[in-house]
C-alpha positions in Angstrom: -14.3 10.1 8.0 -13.7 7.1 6.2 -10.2 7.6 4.6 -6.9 9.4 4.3 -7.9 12.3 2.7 -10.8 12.3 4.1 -8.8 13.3 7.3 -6.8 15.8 5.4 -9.8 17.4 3.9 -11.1 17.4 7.5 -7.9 19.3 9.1 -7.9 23.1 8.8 -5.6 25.4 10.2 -7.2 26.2 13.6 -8.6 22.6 14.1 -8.1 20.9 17.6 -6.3 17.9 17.5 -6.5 15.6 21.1 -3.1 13.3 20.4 -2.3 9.9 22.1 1.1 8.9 21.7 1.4 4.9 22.1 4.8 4.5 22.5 6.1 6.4 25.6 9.0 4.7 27.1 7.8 2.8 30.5 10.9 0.7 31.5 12.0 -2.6 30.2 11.1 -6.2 30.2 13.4 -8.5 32.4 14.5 -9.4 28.6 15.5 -5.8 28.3 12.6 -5.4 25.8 11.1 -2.2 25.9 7.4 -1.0 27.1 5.6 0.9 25.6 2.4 2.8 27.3 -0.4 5.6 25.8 -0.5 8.9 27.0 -2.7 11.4 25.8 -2.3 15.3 25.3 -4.3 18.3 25.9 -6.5 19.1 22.5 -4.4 21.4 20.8 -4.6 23.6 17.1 -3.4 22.6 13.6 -0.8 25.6 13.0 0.3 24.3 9.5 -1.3 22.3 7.4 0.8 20.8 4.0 0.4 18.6 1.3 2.2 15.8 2.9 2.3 16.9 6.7 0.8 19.4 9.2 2.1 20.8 12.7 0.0 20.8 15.7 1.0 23.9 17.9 2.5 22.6 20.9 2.8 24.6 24.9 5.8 23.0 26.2 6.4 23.0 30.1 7.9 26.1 30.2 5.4 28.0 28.4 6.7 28.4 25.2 5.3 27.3 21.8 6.4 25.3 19.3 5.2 23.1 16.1 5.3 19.4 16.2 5.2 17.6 12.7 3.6 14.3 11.3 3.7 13.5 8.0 0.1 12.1 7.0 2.1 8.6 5.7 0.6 6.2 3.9 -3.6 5.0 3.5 -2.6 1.1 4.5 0.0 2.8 7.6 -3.3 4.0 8.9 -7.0 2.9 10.6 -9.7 5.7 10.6 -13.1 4.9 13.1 -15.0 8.0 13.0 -13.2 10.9 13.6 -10.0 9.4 14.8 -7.1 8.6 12.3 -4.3 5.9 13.7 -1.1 5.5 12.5 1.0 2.2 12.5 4.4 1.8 12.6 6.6 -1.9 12.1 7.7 -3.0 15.9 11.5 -3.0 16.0 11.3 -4.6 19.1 11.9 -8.1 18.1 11.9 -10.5 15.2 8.1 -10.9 14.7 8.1 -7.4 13.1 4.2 -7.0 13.7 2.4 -3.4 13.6 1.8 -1.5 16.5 0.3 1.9 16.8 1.9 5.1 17.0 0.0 8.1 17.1 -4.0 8.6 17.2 -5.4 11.9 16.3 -9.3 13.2 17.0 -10.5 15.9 15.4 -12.0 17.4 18.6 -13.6 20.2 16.3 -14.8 19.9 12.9 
């Protein structure tokens, strides 16, 4: 993959997604800034797939199922290196306003 719609084109229903969130809460700075760490999730289906979003089907803790959306946002919010697709996001965290990730998706099956 190589761009944005190459990465829609690429999704299917069914497709396994592995996600890493990068910006699960870890505490605070002495400054009170927050921290931010990554935490992967299991590989887990495409259940919808849309024109401007999809839903990955989601096993909470208690075993039951639900979608989780992500719009598909912008070609310059985004960084593609094979077949991973990560999207960036403006840090709110201070005044420098520089982009940190916020999701990664891999297309675990093609």
């Amino acid at each position: 993959m190589k761009t944005l719609t190459d990465f829609k084109n690429a999704i299917q229903v069914g497709t396994l997604l592995k996600t890493t969130h990068h910006q699960k809460f870890a505490g605070r700075e002495e400054s009170g800034k927050p921290i931010y760490t990554s935490e992967e999730s299991e590989p887990a289906p495409v259940s919808i797939k849309k024109s401007t979003q999809f839903a990955i089907k989601r096993t909470l803790k208690d075993g039951t199922q639900r979608d989780s959306w992500m719009s598909y946002g912008k070609a310059s919010e985004c960084k593609i290196e094979g077949n991973k697709i990560t999207f960036f996001v403006e840090d709110g965290r201070d005044m420098e306003k520089k982009i940190i990730p916020l999701l990664t998706y891999e297309i675990v099956n093609a």
